[in-house]
PDB file as gemmi writes it, atoms N, CA and C in Angstrom:
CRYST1    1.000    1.000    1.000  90.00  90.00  90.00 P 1                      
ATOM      1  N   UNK A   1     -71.473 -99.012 117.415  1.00  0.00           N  
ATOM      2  CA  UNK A   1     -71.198-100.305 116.851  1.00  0.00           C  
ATOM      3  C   UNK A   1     -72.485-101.124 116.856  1.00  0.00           C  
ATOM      4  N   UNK A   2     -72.630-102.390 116.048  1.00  0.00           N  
ATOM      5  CA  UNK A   2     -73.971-102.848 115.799  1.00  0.00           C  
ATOM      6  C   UNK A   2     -73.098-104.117 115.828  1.00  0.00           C  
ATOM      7  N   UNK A   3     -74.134-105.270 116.666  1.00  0.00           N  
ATOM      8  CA  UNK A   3     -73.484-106.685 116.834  1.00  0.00           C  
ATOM      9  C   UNK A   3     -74.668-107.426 116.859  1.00  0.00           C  
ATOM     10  N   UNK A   4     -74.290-108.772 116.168  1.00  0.00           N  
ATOM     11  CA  UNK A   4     -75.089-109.441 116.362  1.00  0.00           C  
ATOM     12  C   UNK A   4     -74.759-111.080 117.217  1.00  0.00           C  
ATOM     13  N   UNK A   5     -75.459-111.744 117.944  1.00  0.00           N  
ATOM     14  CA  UNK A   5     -75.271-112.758 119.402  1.00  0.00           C  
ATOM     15  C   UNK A   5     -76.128-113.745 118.666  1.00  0.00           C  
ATOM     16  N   UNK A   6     -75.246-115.213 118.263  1.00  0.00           N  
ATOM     17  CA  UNK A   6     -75.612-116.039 118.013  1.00  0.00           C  
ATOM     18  C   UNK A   6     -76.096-116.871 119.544  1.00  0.00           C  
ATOM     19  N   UNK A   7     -77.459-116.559 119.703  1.00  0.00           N  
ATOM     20  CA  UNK A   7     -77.980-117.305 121.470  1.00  0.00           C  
ATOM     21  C   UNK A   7     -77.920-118.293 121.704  1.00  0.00           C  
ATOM     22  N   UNK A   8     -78.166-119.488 120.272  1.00  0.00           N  
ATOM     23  CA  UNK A   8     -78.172-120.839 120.123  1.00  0.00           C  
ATOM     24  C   UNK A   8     -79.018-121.274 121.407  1.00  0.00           C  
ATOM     25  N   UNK A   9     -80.299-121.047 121.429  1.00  0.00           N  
ATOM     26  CA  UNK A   9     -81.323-121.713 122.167  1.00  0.00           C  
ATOM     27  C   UNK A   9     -81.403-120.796 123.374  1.00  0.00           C  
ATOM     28  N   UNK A  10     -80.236-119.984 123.833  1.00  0.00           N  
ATOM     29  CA  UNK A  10     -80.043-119.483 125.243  1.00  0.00           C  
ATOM     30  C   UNK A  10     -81.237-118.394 125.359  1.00  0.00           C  
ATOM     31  N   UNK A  11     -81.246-117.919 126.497  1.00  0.00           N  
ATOM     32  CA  UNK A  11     -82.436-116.835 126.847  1.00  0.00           C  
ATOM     33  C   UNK A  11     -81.374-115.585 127.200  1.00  0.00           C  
ATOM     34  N   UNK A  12     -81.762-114.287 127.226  1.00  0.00           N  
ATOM     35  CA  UNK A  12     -81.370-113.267 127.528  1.00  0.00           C  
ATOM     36  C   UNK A  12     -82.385-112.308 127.791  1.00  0.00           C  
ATOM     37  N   UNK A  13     -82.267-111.839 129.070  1.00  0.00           N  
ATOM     38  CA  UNK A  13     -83.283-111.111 129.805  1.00  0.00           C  
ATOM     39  C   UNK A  13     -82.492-109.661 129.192  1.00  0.00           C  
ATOM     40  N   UNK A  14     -83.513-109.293 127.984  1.00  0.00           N  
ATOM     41  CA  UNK A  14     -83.451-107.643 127.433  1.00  0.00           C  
ATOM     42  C   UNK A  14     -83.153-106.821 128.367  1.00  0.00           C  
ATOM     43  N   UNK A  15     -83.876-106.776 129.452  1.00  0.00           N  
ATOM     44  CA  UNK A  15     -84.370-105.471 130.162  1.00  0.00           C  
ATOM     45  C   UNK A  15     -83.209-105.533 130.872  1.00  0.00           C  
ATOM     46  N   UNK A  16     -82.599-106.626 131.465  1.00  0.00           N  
ATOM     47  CA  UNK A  16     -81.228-106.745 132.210  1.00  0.00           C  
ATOM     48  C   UNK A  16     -80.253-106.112 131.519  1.00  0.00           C  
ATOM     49  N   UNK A  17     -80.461-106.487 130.497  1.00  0.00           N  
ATOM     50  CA  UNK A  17     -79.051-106.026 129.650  1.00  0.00           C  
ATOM     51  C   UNK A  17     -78.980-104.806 128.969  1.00  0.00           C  
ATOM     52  N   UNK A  18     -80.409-104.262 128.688  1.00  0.00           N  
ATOM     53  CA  UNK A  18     -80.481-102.567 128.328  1.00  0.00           C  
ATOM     54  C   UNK A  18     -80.176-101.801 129.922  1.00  0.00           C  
ATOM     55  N   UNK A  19     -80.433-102.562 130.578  1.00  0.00           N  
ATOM     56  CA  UNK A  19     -80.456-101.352 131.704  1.00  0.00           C  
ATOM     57  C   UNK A  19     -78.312-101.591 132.247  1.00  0.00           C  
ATOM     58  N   UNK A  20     -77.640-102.377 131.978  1.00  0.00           N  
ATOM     59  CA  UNK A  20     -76.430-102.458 131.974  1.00  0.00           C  
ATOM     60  C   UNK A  20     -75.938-102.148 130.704  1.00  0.00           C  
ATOM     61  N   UNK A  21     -76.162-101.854 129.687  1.00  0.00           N  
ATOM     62  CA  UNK A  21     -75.859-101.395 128.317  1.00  0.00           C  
ATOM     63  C   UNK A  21     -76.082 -99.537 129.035  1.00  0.00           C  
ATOM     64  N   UNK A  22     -77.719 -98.809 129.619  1.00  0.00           N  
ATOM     65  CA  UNK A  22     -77.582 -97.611 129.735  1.00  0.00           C  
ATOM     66  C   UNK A  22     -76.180 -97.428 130.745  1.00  0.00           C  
ATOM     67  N   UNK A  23     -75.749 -97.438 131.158  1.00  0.00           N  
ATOM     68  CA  UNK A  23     -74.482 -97.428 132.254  1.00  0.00           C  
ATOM     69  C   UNK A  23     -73.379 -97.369 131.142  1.00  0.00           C  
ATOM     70  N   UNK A  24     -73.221 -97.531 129.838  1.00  0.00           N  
ATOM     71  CA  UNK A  24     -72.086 -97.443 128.940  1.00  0.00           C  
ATOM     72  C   UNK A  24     -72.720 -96.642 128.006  1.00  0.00           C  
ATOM     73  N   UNK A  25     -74.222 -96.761 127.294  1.00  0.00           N  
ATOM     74  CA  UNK A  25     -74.377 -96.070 126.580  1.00  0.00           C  
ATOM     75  C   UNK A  25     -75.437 -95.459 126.590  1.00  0.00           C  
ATOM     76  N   UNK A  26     -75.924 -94.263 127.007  1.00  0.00           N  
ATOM     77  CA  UNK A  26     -77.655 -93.716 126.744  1.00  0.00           C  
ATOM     78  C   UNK A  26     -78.930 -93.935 126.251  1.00  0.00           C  
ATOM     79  N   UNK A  27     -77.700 -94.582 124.828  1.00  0.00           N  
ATOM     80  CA  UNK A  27     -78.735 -94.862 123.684  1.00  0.00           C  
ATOM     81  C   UNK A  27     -78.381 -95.888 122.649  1.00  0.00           C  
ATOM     82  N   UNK A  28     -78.287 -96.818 123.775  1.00  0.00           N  
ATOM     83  CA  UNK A  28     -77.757 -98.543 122.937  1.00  0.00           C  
ATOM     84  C   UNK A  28     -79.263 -98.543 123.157  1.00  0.00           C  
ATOM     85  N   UNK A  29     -79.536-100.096 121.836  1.00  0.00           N  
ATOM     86  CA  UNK A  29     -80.744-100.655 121.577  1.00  0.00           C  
ATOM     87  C   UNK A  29     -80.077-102.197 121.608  1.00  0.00           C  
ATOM     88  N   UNK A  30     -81.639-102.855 121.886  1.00  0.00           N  
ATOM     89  CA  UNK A  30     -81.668-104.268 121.956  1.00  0.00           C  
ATOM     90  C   UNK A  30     -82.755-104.694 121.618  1.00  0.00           C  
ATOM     91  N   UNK A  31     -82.686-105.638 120.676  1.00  0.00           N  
ATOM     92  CA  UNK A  31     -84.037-106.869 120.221  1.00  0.00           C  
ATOM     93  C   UNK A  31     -83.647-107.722 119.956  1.00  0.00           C  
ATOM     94  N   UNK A  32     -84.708-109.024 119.473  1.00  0.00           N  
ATOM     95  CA  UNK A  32     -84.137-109.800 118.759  1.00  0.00           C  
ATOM     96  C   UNK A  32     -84.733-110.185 117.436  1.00  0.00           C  
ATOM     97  N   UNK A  33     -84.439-110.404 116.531  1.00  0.00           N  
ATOM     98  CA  UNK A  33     -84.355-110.500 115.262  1.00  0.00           C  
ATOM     99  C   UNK A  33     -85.114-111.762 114.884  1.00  0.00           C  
ATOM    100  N   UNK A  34     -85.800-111.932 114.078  1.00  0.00           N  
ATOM    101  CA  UNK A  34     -86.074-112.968 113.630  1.00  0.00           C  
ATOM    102  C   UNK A  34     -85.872-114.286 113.457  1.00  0.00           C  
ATOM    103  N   UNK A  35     -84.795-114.316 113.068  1.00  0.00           N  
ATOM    104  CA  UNK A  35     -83.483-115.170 113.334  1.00  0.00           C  
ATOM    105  C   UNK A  35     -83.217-115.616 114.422  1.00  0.00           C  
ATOM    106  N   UNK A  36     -83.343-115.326 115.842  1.00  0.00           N  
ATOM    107  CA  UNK A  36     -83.407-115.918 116.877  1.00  0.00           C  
ATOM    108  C   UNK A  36     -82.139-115.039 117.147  1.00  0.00           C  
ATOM    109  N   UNK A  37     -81.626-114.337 116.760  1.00  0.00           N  
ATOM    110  CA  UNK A  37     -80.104-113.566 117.131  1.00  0.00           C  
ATOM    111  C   UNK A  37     -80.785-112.433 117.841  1.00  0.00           C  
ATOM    112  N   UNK A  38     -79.695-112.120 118.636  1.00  0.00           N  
ATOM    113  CA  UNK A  38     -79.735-110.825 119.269  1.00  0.00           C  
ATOM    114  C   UNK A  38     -79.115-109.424 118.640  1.00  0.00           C  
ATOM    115  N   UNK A  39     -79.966-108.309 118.611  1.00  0.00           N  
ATOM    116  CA  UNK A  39     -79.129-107.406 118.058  1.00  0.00           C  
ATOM    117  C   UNK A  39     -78.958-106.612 118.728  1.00  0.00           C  
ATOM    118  N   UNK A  40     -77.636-106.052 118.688  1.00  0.00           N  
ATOM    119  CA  UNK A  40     -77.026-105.177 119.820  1.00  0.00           C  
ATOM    120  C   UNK A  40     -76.980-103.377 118.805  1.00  0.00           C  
ATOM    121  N   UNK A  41     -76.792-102.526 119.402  1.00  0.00           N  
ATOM    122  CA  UNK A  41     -76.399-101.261 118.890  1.00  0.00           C  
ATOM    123  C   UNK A  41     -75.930-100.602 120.010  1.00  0.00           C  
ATOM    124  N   UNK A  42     -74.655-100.312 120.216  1.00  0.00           N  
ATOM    125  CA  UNK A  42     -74.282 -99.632 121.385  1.00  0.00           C  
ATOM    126  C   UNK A  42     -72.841 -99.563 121.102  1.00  0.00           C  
ATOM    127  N   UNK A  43     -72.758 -97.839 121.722  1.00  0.00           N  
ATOM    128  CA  UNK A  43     -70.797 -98.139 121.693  1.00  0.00           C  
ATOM    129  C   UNK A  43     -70.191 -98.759 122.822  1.00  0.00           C  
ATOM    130  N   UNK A  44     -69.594 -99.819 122.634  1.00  0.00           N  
ATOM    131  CA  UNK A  44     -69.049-101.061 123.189  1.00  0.00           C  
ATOM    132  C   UNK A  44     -68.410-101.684 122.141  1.00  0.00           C  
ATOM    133  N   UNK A  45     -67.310-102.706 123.326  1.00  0.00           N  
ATOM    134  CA  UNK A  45     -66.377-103.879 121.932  1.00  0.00           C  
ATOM    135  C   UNK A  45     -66.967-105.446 122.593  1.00  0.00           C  
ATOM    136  N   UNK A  46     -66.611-105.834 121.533  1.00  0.00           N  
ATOM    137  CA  UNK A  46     -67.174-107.139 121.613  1.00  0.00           C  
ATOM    138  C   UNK A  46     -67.101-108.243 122.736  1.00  0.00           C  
ATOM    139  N   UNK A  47     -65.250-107.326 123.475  1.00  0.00           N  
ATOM    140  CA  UNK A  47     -65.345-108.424 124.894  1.00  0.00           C  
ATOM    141  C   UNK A  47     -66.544-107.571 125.893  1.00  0.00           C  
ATOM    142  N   UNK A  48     -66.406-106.312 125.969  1.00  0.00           N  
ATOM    143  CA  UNK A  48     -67.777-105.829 126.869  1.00  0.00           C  
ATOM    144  C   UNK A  48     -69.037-106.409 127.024  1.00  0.00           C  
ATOM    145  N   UNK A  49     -69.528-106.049 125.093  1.00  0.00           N  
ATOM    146  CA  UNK A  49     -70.986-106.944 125.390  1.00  0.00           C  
ATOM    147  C   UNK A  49     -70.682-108.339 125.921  1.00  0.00           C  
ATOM    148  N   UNK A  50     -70.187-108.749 125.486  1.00  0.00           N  
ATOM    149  CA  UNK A  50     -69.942-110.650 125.620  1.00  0.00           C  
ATOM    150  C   UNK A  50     -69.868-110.403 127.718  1.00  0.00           C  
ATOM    151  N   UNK A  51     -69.341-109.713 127.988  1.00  0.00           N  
ATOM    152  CA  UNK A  51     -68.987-109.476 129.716  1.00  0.00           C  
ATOM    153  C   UNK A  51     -70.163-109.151 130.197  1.00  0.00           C  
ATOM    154  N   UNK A  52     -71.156-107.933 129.605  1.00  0.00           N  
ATOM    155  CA  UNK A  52     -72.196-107.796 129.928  1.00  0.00           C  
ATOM    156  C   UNK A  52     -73.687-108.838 129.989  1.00  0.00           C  
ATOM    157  N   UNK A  53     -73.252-109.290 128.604  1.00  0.00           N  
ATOM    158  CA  UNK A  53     -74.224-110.572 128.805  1.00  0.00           C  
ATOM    159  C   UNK A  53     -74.034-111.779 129.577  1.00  0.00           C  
ATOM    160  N   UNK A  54     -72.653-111.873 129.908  1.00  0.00           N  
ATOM    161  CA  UNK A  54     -72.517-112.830 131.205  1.00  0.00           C  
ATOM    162  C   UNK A  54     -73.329-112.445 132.497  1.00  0.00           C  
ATOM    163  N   UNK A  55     -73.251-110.798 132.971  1.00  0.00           N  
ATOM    164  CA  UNK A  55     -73.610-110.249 133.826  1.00  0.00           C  
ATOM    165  C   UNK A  55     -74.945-110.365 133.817  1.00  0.00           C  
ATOM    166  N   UNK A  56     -75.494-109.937 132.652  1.00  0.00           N  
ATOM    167  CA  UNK A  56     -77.310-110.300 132.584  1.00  0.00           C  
ATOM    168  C   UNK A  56     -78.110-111.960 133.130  1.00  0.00           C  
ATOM    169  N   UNK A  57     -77.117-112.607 132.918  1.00  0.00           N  
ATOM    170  CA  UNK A  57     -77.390-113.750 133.107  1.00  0.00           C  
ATOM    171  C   UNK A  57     -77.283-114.592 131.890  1.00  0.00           C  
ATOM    172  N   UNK A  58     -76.684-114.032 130.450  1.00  0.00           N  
ATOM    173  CA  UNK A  58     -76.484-114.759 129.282  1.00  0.00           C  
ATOM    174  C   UNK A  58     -75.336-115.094 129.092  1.00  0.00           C  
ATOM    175  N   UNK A  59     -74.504-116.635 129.615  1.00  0.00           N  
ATOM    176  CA  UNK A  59     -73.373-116.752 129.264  1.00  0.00           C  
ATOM    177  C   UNK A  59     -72.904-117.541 128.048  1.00  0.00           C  
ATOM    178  N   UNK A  60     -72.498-116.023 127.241  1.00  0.00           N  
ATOM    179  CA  UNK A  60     -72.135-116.719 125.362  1.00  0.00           C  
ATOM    180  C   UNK A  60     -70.820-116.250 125.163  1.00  0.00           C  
ATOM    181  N   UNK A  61     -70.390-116.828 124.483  1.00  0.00           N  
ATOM    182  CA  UNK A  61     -68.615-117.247 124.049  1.00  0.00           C  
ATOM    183  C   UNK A  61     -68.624-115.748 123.760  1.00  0.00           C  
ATOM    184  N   UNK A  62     -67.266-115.534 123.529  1.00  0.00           N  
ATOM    185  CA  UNK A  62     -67.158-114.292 123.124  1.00  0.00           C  
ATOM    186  C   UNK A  62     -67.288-114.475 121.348  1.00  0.00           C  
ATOM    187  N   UNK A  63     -66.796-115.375 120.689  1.00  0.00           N  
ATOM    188  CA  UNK A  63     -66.997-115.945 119.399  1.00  0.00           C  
ATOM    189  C   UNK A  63     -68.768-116.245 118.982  1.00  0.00           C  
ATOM    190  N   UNK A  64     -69.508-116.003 119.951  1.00  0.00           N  
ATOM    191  CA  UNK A  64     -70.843-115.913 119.585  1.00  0.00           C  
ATOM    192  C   UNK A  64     -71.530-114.355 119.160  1.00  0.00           C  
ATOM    193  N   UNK A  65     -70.510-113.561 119.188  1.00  0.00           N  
ATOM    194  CA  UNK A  65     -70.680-111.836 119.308  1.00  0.00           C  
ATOM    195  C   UNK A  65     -69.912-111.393 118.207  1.00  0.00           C  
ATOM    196  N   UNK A  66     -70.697-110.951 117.337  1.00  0.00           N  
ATOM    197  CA  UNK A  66     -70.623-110.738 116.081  1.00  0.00           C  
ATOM    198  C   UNK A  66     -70.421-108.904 116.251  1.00  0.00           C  
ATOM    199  N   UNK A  67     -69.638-108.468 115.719  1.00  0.00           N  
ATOM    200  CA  UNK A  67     -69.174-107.053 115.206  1.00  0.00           C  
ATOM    201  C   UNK A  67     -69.819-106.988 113.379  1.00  0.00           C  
ATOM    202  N   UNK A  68     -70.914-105.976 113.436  1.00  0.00           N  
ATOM    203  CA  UNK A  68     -71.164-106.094 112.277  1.00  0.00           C  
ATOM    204  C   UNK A  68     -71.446-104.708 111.350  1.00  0.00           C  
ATOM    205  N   UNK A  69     -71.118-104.420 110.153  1.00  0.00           N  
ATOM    206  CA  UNK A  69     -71.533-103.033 109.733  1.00  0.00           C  
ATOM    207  C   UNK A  69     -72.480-102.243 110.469  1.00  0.00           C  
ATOM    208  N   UNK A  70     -72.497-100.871 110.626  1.00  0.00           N  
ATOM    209  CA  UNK A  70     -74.035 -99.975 111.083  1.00  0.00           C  
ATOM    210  C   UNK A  70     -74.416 -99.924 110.064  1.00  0.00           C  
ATOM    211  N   UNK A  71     -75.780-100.261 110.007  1.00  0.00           N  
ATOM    212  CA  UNK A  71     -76.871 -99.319 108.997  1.00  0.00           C  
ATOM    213  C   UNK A  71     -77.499 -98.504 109.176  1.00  0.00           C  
ATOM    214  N   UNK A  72     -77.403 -97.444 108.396  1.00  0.00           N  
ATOM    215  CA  UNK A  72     -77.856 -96.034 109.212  1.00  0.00           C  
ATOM    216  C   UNK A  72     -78.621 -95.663 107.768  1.00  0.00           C  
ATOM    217  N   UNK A  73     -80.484 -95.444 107.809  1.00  0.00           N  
ATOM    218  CA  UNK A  73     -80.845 -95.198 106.582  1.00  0.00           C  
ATOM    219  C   UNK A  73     -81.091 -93.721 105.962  1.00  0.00           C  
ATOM    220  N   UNK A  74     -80.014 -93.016 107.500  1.00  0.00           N  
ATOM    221  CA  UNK A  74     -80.219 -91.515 107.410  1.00  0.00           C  
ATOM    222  C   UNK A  74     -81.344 -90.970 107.836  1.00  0.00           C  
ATOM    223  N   UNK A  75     -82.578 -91.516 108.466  1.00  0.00           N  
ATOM    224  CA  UNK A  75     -83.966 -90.730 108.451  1.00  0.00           C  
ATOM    225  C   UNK A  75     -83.607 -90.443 109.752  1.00  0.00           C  
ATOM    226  N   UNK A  76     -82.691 -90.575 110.482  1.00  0.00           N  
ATOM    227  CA  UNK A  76     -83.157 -89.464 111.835  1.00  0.00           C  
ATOM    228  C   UNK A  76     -82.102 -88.370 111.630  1.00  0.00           C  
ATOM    229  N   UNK A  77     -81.355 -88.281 110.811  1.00  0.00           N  
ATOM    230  CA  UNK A  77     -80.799 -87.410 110.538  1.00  0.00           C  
ATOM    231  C   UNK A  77     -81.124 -86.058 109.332  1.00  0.00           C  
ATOM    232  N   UNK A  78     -81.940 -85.271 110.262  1.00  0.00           N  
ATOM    233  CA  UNK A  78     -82.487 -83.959 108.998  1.00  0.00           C  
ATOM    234  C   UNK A  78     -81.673 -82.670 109.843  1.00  0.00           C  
TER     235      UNK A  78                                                      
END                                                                             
């Protein structure tokens, strides 16, 4: 699943939250976007991340956690 975290000014310590993201998923990713949003990729549902980022130290609504299409442009797949 691919989500995106409206932070609205907030901070979120990455490294906190990839290293509690590896504990659910191997190979979830995290950055942030241009936009000032956070982007999530990991299999998880939206109350998890939203639980996890409480745990990191980012506390955002669960309505700030966006469920959004994957884009997959196929290149790691040969």
């Amino acid at each position: 699943m691919e989500f995106r975290v409206q932070l609205a000014g907030m901070h979120v310590d990455q490294d906190a939250l990839q290293t509690l993201l590896f504990d659910i998923d191997p190979a979830a990713m995290v950055d942030v976007d241009r936009d000032g949003s956070l982007r999530v990729a990991a299999a998880t549902s939206t109350a998890a991340l939203a639980e996890l980022l409480h745990r990191s130290g980012c506390p955002v609504k669960p309505a700030q956690v966006l469920e959004v299409p994957s884009f997959c442009c196929g290149g790691c797949s040969t």
